[in-house]
PDB file of the backbone (N, CA, C, O) and the ligand in Angstrom, with CONECT records:
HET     ZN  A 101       1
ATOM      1  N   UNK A   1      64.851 -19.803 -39.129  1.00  0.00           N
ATOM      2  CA  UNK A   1      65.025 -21.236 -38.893  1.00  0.00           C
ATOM      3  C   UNK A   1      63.908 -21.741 -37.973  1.00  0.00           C
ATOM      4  O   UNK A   1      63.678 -21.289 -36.851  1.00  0.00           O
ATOM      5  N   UNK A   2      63.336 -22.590 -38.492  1.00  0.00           N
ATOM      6  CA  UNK A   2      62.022 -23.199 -37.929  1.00  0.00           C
ATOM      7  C   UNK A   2      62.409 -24.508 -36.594  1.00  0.00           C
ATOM      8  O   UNK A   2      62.862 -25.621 -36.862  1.00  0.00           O
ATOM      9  N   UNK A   3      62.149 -24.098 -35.441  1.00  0.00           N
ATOM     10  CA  UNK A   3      62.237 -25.491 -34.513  1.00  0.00           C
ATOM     11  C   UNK A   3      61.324 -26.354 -34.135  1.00  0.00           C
ATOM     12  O   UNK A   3      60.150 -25.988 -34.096  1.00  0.00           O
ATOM     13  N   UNK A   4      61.648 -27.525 -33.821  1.00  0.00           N
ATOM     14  CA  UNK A   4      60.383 -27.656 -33.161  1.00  0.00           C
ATOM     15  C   UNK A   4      61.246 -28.963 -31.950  1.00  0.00           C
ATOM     16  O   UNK A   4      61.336 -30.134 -32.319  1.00  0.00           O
ATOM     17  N   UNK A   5      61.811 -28.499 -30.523  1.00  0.00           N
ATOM     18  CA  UNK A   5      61.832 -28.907 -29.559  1.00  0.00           C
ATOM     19  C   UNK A   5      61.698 -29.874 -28.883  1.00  0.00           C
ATOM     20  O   UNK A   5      60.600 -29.507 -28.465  1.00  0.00           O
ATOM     21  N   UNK A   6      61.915 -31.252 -28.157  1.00  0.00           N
ATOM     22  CA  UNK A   6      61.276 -31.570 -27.186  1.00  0.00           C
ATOM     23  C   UNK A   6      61.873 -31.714 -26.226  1.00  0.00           C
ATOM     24  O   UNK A   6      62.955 -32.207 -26.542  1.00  0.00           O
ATOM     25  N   UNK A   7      61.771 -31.490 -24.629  1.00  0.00           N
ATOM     26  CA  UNK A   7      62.651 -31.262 -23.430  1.00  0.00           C
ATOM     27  C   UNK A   7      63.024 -33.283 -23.936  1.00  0.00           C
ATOM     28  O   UNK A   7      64.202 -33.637 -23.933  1.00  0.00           O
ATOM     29  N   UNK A   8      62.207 -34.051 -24.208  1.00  0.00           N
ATOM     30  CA  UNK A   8      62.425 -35.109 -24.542  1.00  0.00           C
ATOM     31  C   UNK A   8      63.429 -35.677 -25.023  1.00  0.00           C
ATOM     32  O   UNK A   8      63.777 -36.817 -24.718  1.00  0.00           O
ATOM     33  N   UNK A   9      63.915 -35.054 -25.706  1.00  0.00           N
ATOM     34  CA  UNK A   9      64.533 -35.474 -26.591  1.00  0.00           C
ATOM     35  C   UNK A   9      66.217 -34.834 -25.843  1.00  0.00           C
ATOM     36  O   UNK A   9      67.295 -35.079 -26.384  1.00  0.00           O
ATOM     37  N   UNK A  10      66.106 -34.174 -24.800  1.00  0.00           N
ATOM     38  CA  UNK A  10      67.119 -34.184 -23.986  1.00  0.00           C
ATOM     39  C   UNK A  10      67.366 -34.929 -23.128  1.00  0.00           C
ATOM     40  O   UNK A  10      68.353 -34.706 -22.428  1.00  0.00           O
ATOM     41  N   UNK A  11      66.952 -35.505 -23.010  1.00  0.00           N
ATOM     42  CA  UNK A  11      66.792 -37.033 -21.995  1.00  0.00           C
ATOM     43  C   UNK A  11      65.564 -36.837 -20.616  1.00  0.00           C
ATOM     44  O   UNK A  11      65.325 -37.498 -19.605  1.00  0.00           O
ATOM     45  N   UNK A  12      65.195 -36.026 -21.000  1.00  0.00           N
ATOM     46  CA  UNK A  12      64.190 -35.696 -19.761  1.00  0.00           C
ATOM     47  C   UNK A  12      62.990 -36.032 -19.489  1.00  0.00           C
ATOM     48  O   UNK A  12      62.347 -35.097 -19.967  1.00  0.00           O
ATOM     49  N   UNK A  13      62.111 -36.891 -18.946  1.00  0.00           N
ATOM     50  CA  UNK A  13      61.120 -37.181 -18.391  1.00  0.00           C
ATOM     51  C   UNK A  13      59.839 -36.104 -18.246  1.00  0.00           C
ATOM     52  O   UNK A  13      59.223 -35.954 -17.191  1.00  0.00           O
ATOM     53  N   UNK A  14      59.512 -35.296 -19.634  1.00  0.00           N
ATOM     54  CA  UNK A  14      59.119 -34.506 -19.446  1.00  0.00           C
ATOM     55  C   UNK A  14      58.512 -33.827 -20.776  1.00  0.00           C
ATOM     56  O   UNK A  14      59.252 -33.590 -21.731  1.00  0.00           O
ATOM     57  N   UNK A  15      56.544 -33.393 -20.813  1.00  0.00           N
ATOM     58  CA  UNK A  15      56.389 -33.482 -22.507  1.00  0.00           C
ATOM     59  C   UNK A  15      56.055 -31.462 -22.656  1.00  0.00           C
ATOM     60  O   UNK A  15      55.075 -30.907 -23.153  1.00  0.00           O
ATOM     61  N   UNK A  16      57.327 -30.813 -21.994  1.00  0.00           N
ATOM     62  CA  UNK A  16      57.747 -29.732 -22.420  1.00  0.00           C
ATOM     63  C   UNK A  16      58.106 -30.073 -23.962  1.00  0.00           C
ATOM     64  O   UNK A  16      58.682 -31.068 -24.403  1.00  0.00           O
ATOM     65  N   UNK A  17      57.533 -28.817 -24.726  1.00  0.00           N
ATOM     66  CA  UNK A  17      58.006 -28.427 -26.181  1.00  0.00           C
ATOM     67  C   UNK A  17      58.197 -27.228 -26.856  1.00  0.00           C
ATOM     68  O   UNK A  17      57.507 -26.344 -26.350  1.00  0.00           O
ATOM     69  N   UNK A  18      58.609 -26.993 -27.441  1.00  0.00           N
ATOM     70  CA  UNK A  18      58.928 -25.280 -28.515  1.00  0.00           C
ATOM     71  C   UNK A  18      58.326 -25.443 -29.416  1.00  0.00           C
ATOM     72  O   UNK A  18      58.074 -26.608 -29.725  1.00  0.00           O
ATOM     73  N   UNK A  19      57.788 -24.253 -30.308  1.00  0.00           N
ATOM     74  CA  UNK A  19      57.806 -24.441 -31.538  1.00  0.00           C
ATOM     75  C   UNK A  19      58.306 -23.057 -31.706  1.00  0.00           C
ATOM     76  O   UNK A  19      58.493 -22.288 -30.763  1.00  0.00           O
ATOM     77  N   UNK A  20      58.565 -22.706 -33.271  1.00  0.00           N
ATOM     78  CA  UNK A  20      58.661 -21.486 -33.758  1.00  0.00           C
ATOM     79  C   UNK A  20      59.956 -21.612 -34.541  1.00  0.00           C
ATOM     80  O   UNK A  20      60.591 -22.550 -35.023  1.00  0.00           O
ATOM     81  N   UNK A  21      60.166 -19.613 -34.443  1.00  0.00           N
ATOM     82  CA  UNK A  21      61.453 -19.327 -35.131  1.00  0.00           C
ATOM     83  C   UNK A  21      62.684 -19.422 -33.742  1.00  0.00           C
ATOM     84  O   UNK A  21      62.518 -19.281 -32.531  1.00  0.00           O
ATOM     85  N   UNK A  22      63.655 -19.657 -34.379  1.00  0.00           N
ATOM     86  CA  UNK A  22      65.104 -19.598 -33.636  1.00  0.00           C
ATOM     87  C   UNK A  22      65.287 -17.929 -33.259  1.00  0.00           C
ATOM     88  O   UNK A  22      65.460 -17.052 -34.106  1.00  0.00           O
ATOM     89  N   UNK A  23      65.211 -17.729 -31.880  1.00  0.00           N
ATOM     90  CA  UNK A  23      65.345 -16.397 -31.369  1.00  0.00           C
ATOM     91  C   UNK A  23      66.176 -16.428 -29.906  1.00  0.00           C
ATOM     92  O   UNK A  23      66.378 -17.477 -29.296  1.00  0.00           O
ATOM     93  N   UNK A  24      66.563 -15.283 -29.506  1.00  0.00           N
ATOM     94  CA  UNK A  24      66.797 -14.933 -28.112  1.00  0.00           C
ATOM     95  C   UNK A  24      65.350 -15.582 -27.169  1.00  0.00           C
ATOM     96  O   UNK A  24      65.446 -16.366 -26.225  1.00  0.00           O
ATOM     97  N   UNK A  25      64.446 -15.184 -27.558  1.00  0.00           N
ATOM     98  CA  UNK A  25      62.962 -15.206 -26.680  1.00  0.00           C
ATOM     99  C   UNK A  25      63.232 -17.057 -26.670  1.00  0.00           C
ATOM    100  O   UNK A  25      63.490 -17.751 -25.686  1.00  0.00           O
ATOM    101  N   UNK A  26      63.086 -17.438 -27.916  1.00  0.00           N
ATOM    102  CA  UNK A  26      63.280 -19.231 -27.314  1.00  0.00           C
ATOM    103  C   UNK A  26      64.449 -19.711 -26.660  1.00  0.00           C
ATOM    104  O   UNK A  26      64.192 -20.625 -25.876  1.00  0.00           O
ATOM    105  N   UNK A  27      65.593 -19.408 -26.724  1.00  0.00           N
ATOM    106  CA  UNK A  27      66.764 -20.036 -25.581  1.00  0.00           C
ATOM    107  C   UNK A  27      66.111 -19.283 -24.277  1.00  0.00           C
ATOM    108  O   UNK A  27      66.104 -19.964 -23.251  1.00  0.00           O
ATOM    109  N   UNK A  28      65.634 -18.131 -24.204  1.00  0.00           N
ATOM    110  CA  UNK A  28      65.623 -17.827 -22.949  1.00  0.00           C
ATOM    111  C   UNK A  28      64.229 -18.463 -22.658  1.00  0.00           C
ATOM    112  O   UNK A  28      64.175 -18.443 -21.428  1.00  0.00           O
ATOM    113  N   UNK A  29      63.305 -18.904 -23.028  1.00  0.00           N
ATOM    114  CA  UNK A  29      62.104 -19.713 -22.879  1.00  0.00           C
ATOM    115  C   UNK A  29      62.381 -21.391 -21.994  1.00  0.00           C
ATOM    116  O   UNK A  29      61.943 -22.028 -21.036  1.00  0.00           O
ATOM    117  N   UNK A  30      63.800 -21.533 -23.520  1.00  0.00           N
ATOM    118  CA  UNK A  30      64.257 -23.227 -22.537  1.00  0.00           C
ATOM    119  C   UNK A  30      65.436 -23.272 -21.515  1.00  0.00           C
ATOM    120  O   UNK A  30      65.691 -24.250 -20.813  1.00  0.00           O
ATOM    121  N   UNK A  31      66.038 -22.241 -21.518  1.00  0.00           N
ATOM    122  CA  UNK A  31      66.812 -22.013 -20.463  1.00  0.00           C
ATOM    123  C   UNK A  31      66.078 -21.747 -19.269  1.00  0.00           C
ATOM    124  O   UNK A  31      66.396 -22.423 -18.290  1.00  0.00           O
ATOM    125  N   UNK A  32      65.209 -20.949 -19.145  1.00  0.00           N
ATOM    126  CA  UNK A  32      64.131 -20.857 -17.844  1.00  0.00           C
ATOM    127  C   UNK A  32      63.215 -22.003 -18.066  1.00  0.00           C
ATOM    128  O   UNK A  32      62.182 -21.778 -17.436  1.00  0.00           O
ATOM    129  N   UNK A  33      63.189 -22.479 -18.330  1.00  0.00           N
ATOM    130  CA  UNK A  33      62.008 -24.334 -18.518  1.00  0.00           C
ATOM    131  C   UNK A  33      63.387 -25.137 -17.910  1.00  0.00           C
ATOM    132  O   UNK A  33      62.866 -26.147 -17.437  1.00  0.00           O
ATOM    133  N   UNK A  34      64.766 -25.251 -17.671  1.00  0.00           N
ATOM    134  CA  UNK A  34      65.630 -26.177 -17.527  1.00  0.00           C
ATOM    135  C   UNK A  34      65.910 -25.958 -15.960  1.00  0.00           C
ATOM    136  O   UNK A  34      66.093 -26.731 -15.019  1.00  0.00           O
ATOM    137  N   UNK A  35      65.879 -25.048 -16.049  1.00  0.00           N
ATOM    138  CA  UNK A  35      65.925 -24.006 -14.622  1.00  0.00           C
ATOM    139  C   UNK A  35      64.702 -24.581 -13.236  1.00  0.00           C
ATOM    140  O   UNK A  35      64.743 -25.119 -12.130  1.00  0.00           O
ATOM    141  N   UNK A  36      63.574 -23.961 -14.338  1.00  0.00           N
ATOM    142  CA  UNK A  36      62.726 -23.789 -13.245  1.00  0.00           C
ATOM    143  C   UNK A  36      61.748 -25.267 -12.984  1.00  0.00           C
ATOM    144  O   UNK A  36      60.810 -25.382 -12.195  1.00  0.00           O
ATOM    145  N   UNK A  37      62.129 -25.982 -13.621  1.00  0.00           N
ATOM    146  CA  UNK A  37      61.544 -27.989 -13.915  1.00  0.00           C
ATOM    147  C   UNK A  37      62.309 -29.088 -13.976  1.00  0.00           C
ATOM    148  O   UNK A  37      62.025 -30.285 -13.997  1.00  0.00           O
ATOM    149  N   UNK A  38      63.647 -28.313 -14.010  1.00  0.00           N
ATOM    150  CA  UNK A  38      64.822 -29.437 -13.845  1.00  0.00           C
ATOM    151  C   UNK A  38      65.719 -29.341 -13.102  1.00  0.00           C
ATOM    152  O   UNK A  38      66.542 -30.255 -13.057  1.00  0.00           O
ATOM    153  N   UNK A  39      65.863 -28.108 -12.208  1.00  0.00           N
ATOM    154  CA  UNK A  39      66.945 -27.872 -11.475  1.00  0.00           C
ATOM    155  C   UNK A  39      68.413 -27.536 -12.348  1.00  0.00           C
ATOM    156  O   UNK A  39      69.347 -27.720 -11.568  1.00  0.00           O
ATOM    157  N   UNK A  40      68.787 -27.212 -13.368  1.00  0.00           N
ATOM    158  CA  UNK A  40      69.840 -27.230 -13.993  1.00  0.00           C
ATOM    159  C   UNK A  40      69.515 -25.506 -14.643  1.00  0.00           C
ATOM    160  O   UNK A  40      68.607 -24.793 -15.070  1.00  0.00           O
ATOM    161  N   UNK A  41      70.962 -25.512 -14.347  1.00  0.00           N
ATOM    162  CA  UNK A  41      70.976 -23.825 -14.384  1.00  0.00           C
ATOM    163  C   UNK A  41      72.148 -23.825 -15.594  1.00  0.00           C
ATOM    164  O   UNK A  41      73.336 -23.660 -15.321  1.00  0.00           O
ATOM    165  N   UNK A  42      71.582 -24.065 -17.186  1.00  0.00           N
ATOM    166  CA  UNK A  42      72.521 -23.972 -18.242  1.00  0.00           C
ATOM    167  C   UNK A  42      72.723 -22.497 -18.638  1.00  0.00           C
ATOM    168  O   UNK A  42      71.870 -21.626 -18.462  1.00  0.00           O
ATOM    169  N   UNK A  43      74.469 -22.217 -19.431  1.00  0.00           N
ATOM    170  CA  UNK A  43      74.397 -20.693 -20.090  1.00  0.00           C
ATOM    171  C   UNK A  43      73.687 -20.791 -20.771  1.00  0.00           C
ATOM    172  O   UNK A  43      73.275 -21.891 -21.139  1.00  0.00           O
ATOM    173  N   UNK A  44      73.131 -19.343 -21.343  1.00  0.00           N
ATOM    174  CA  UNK A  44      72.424 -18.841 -22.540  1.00  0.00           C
ATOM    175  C   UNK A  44      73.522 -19.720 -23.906  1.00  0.00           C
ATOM    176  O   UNK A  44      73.026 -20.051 -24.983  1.00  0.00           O
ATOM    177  N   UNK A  45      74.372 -19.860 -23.708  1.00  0.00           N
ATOM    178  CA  UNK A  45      75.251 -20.286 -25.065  1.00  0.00           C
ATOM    179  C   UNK A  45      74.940 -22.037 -25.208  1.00  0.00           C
ATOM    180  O   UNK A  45      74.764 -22.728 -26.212  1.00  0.00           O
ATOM    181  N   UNK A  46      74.960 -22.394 -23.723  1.00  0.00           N
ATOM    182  CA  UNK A  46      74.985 -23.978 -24.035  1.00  0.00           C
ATOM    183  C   UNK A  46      73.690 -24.483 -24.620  1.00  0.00           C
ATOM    184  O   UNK A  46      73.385 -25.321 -25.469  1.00  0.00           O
ATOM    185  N   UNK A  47      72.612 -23.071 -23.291  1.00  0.00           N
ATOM    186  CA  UNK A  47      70.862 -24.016 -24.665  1.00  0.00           C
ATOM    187  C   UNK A  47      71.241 -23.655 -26.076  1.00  0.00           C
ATOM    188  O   UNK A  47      71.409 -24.648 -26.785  1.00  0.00           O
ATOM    189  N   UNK A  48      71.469 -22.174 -26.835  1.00  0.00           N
ATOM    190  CA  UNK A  48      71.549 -21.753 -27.898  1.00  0.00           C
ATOM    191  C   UNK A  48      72.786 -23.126 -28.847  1.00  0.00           C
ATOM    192  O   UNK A  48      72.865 -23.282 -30.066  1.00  0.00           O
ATOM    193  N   UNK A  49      73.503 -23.830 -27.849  1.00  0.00           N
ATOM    194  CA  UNK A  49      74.174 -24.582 -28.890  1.00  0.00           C
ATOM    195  C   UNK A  49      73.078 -26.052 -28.963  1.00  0.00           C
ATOM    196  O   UNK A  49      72.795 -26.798 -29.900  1.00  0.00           O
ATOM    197  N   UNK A  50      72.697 -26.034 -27.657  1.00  0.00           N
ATOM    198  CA  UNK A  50      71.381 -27.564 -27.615  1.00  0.00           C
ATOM    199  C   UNK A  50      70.428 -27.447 -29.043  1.00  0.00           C
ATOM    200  O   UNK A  50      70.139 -28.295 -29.888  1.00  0.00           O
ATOM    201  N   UNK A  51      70.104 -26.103 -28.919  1.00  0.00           N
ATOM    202  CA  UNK A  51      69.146 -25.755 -29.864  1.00  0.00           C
ATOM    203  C   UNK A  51      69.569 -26.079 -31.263  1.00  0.00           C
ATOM    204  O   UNK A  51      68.911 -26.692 -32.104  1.00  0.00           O
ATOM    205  N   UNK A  52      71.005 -25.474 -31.404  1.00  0.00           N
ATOM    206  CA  UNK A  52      71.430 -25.682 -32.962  1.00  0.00           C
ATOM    207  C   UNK A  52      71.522 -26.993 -33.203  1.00  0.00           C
ATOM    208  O   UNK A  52      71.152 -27.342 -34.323  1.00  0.00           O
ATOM    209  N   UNK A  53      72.057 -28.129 -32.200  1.00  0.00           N
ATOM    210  CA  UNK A  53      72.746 -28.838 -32.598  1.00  0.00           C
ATOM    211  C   UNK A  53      71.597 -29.888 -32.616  1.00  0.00           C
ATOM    212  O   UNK A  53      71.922 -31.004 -33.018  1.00  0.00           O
ATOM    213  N   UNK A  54      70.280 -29.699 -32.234  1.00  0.00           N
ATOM    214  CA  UNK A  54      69.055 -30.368 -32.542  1.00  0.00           C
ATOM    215  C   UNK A  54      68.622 -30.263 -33.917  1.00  0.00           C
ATOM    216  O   UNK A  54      68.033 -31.198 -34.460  1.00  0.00           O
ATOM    217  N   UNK A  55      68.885 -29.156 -34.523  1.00  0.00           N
ATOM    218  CA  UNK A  55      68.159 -28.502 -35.991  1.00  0.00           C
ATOM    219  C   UNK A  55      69.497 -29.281 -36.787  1.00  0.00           C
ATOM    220  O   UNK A  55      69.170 -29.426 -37.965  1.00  0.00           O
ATOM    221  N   UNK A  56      70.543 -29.692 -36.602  1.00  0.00           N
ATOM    222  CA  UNK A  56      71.626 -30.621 -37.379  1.00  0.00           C
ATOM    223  C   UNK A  56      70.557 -31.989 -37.560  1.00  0.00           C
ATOM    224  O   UNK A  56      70.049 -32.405 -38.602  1.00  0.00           O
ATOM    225  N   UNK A  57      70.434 -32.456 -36.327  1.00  0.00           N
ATOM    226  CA  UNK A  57      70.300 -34.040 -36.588  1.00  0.00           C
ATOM    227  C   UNK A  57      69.301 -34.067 -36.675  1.00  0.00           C
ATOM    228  O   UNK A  57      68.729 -35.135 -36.891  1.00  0.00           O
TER     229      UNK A  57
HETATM  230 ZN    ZN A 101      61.430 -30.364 -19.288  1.00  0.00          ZN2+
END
């Protein structure tokens, strides 16, 4: 499954982006980007559901 990201598009002030395949390595990529640039310390499950529920809409 092909993504393509933008911290943007989470409401954030900010032109962080992904690209690639849907993996462990990318939630843990935007989970440490949410962390370490936003102060917000999300589970591994809630990015992995951010993620899916971006590739819906
Ligand atoms: Zn960001």
């Amino acid at each position: 499954m092909a993504l393509k990201l933008k911290c943007k598009d989470y409401g954030f002030e900010c032109d962080f982006n992904i690209e690639g395949e849907f993996s462990e390595s990318q939630v843990k990529i935007l989970k440490e980007h949410f962390e370490e640039k936003h102060g917000i310390d999300y589970s591994k499950e809630v990015v992995a559901q951010m993620i899916m529920n971006k590739d819906h809409s």
